[in-house]
C-alpha positions as CSV (number, residue, x, y, z in Angstrom):
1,X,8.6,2.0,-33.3
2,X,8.0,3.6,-36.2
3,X,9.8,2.3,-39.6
4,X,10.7,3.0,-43.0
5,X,12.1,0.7,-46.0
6,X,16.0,1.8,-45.3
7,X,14.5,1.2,-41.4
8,X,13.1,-2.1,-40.7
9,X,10.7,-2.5,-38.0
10,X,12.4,-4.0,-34.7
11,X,11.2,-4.8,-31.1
12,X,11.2,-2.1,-28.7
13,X,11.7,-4.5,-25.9
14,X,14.3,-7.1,-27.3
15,X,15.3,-5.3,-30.8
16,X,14.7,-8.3,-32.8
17,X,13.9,-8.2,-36.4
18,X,11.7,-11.1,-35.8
19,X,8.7,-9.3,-36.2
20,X,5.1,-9.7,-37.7
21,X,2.9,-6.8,-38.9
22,X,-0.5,-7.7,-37.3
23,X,-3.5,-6.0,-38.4
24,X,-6.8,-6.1,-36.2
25,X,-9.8,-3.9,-36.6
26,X,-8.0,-1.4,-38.8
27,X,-5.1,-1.2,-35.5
28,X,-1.9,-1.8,-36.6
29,X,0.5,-3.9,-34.0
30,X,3.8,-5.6,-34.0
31,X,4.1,-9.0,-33.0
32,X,7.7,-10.1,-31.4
33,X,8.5,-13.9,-32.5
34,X,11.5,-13.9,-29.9
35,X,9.7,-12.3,-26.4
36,X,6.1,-12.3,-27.5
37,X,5.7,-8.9,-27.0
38,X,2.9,-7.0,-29.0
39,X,3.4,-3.4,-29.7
40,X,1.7,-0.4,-31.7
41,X,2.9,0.3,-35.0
42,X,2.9,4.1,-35.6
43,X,0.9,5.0,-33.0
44,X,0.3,8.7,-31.9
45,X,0.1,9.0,-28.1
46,X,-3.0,10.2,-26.1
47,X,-2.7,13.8,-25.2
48,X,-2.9,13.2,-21.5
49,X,-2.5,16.6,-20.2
50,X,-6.0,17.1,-21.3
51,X,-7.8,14.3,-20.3
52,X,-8.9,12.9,-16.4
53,X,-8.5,9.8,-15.5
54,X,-11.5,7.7,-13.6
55,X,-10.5,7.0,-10.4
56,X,-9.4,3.2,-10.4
57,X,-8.5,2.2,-6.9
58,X,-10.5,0.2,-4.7
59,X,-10.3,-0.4,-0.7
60,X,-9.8,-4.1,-2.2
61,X,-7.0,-3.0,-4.5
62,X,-4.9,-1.0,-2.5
63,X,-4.7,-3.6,0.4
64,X,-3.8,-6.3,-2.7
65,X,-1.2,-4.2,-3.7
66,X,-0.3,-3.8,-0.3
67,X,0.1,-7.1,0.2
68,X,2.2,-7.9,-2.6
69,X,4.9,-5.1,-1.7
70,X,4.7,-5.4,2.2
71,X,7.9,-7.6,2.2
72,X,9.9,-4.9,0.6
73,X,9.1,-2.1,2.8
74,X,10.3,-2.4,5.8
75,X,13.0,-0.2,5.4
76,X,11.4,2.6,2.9
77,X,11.7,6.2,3.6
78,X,11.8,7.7,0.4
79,X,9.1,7.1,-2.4
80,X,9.0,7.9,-6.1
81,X,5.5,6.7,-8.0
82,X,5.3,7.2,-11.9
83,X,1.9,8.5,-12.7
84,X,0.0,8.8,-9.3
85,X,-2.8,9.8,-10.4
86,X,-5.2,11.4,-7.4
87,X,-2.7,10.2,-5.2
88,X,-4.8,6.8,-3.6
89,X,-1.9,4.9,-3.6
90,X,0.2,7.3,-1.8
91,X,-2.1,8.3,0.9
92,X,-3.0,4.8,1.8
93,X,1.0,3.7,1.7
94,X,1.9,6.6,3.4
95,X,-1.0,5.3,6.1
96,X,0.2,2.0,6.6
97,X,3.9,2.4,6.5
98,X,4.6,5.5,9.0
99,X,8.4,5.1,8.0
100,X,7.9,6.9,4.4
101,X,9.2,10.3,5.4
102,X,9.2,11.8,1.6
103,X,6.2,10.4,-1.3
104,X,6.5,12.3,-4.2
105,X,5.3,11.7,-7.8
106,X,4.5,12.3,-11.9
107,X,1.3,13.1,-12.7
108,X,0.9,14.6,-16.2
109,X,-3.0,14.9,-16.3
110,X,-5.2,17.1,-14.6
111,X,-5.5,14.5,-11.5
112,X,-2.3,16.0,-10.5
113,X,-4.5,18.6,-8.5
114,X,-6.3,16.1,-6.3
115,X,-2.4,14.6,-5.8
116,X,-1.3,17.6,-4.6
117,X,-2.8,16.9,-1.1
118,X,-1.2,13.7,-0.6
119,X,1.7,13.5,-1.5
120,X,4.7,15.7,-0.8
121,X,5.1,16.9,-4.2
122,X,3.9,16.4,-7.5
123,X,5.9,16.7,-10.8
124,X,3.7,17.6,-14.2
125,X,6.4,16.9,-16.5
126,X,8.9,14.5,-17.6
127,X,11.6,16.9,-17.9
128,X,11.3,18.2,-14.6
129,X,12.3,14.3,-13.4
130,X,14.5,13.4,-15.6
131,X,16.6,16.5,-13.5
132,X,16.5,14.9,-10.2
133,X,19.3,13.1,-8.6
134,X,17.5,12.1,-5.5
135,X,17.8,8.3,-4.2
136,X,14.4,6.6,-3.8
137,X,14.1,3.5,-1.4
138,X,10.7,2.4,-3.6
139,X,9.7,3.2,-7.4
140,X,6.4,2.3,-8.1
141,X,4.9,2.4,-11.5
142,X,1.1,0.8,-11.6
143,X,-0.6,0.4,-15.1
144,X,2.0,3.3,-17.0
145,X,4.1,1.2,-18.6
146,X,1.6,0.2,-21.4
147,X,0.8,3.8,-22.3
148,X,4.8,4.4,-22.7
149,X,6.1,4.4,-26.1
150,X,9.9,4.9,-25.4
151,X,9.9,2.2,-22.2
152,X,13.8,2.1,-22.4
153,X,13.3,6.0,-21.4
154,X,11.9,4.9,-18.8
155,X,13.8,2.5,-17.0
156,X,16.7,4.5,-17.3
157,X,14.9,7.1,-15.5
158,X,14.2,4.6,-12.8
159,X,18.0,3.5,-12.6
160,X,18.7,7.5,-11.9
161,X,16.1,7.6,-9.5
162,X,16.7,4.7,-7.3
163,X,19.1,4.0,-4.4
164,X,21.2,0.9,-5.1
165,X,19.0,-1.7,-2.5
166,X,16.2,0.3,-3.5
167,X,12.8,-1.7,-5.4
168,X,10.8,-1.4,-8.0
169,X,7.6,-2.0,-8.2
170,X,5.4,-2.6,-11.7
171,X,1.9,-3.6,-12.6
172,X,1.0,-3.7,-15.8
173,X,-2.0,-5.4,-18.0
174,X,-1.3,-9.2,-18.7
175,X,-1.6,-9.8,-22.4
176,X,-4.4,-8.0,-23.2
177,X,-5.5,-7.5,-19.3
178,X,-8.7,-9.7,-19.7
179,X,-8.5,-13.8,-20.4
180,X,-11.9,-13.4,-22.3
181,X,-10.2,-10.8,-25.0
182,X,-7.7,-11.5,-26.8
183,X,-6.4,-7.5,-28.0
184,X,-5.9,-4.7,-26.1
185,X,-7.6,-2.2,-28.6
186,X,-7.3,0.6,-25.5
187,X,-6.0,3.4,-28.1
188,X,-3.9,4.9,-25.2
189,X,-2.1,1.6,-24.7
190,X,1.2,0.9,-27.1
191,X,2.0,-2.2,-25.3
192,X,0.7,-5.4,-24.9
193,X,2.9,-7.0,-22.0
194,X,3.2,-10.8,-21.0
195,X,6.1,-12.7,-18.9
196,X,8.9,-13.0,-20.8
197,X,8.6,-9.9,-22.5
198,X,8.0,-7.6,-19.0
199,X,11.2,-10.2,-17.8
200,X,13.5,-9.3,-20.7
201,X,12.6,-5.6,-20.3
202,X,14.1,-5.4,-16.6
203,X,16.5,-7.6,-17.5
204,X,17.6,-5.4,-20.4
205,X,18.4,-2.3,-17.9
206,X,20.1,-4.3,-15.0
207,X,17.5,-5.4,-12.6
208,X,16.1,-8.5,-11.7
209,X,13.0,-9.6,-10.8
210,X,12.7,-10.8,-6.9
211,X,8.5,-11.5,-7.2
212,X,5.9,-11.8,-10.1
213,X,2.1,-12.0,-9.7
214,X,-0.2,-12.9,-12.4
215,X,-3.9,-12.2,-12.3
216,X,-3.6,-8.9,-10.2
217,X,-7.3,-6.9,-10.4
218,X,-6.7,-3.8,-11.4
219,X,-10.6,-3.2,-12.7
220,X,-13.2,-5.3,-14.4
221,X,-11.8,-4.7,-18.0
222,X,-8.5,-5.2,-16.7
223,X,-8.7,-8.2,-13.8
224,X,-5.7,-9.9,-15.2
225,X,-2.7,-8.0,-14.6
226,X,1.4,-8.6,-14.0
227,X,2.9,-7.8,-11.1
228,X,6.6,-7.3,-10.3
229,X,9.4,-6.4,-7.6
230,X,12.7,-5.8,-9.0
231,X,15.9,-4.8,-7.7
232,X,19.1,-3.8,-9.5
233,X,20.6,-6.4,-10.2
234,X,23.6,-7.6,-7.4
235,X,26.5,-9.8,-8.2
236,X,25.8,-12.9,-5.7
237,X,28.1,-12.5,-2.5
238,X,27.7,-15.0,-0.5
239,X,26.7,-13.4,2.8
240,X,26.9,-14.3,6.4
241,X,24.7,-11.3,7.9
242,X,21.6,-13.0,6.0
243,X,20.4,-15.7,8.7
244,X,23.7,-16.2,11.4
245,X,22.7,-13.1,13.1
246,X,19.6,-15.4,14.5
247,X,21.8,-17.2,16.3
248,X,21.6,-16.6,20.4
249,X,23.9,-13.8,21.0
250,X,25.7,-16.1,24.0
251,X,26.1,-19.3,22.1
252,X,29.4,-20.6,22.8
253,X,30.9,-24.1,22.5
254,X,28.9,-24.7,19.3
255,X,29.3,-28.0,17.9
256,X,27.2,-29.0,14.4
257,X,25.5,-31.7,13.9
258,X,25.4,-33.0,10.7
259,X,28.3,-32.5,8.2
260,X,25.5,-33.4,5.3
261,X,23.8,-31.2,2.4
262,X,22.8,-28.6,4.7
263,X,25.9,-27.8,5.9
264,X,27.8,-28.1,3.0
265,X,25.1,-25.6,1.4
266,X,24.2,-23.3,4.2
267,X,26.5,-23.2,6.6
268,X,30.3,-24.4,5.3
269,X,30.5,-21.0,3.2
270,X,30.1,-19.3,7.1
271,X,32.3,-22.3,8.8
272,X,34.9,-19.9,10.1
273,X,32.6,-17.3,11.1
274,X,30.4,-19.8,13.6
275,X,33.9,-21.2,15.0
276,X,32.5,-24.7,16.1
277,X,34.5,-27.0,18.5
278,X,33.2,-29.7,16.2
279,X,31.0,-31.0,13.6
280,X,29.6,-34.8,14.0
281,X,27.8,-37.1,11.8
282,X,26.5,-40.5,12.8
283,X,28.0,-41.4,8.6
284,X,31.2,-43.6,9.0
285,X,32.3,-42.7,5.9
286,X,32.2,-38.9,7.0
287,X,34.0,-39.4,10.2
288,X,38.1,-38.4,10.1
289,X,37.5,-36.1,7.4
290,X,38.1,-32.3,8.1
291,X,35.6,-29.6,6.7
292,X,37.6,-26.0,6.5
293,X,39.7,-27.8,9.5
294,X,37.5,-28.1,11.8
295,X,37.3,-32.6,12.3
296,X,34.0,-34.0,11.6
297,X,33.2,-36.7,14.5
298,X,31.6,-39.3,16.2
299,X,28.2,-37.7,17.7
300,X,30.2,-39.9,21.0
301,X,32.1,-37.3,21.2
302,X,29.9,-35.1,23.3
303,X,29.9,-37.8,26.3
304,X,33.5,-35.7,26.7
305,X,31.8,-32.2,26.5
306,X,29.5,-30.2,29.1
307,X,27.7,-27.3,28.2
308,X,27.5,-27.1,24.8
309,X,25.3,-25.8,22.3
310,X,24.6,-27.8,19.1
311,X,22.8,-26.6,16.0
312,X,21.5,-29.2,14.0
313,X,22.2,-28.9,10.5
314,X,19.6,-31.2,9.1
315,X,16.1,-30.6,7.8
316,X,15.0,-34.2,7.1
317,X,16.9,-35.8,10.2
318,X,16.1,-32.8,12.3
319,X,13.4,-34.6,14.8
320,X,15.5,-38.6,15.3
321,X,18.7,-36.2,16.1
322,X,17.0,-34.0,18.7
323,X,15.4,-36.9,19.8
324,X,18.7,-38.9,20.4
325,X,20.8,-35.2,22.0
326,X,17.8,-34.8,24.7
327,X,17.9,-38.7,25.4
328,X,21.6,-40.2,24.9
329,X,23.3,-36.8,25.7
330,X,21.3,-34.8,27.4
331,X,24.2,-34.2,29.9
332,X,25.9,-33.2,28.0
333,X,23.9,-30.8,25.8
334,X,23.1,-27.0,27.5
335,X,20.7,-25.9,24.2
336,X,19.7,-27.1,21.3
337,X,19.3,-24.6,17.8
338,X,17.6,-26.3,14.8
339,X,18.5,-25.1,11.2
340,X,15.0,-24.2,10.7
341,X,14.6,-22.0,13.2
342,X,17.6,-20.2,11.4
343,X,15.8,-20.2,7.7
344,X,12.2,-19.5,8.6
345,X,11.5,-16.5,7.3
């Protein structure tokens, strides 16, 4: 940001006035006492447009970054990536996930040419980006960030750009990118990154982080680097379409064993949806009391019962309670569901 006397110097990522002029190697910076977050102090951008970029990807990069995002795109069809460069990233997504049905991108320098053949199109201008409406699935914006001056910009753009479950995906240098230097003096960089600042950023436009990664290899000046999924951020609802769809689609005559932690964490919030005949707890002090009306029991109970199904609803407990259904009441007991087999992902 750039400042005058009547305009004090602030933040670009928190907009705190707790900030230090730092001056290394005739470089000016901006030092953030609140996020930690070192900027450029007026800095004039890199004319991009002019210049091409060495190619950066690696076989050993892309399936890293692969890696790191293969949770999250399952259900991808539509993908926007912020400066794509050649297009690597693309073609080797587009590769591995043959559900991306659209991959297009911003490339403002002349590697937009080579992109041009891998992905479905390519944009050469902010302006002409800033005019879609379309609803992405994934975002993906690896190592731009830093050379971004007006970041907030840019996450807006992202926000316009991405369908409400959709992700984002970031990679950025950590710090300075290396652990052996301690500036980024990269004159096309304006920001220095690390944790909390990259945290407050996302944070600061609605979405929230779902997985960071330090020490991601981006290349051997810049082997330290963060790595983020975010989503917008979601008001917590608890949900039962998360793990009870796992159950057997003919369980009937459920009874729960356990009316513990587990239960009261996991599955009381669902209690009405599972419809048990029962829970039971081998706890004296439990038994007579009523959870969401259904009576929590003697496990004797299910000397009276045939047939039945019973999940048990204990982690710790989980092998001594099996061990006593297939022995005591193995009459009485048709299957057997362990809460694990429920959360496992």
């Amino acid at each position: 940001m750039r400042s005058s006397p009547e305009n004090p110097p602030t933040c670009c990522i928190c907009d705190s006035d707790a900030v230090d002029a730092v001056e290394q190697e005739m470089q000016h910076f901006l030092f953030c006492r609140e996020c930690f977050h070192l900027q450029r102090h007026n800095w004039q951008p890199l004319p991009y447009q002019n210049r091409y970029l060495a190619p950066t990807y690696t076989a050993e990069r892309l399936a890293d970054q692969f890696r790191f995002l293969r949770t999250a795109l399952d259900e991808v069809f539509h993908v926007f990536e912020l400066g794509c460069a050649d297009g690597s990233f693309a073609a080797y997504l587009k590769a591995m996930v043959p559900g991306i049905k659209r991959y297009e991108g911003l490339e403002v320098s002349p590697n937009a040419v080579d992109a041009e053949g891998r992905l479905e199109r390519v944009y050469r201008s902010w302006s002409e980006v800033e005019a879609l409406s379309e609803g992405y699935d994934l975002i993906i914006a690896s190592h731009v960030l830093e050379h971004l001056e007006d970041v907030s910009r840019c996450l807006a753009l992202f926000k316009q750009l991405m369908e409400p479950n959709g992700r984002l995906f970031i990679e950025v240098p950590n710090r300075s990118g290396h652990p052996w230097v301690d500036m980024d003096f990269n004159p096309g960089h304006f920001h220095m990154f690390n944790t909390a600042s990259l945290s407050r950023l996302l944070a600061a436009h609605g979405f929230e982080i779902l997985q960071i990664q330090g020490g991601a290899w981006e290349s051997l000046r810049y082997p330290d680097s963060l790595r983020v999924l975010a989503q917008l951020y979601q008001r917590p609802v608890c949900r039962a379409d998360r793990w009870l769809p796992r159950l057997p689609k003919d369980t009937t005559d459920l009874v729960i064993w356990g009316a513990g932690g587990m239960t009261q964490e996991l599955i009381l919030p669902h209690l009405r949806a599972l419809n048990p005949k029962a829970i039971i707890d081998r706890d004296p002090s439990k038994q007579g009391t009523v959870l969401h009306e259904i009576p929590v029991c003697s496990p004797e109970i299910l000397n009276d019962q045939a047939g039945v199904t019973v999940l048990i609803a204990s982690l710790d407990y989980e092998s001594e309670i099996e061990a006593e259904l297939r022995g005591d009441f193995a009459g009485s007991v048709n299957r057997i569901i362990k809460l694990r087999e429920l959360l496992a992902p």
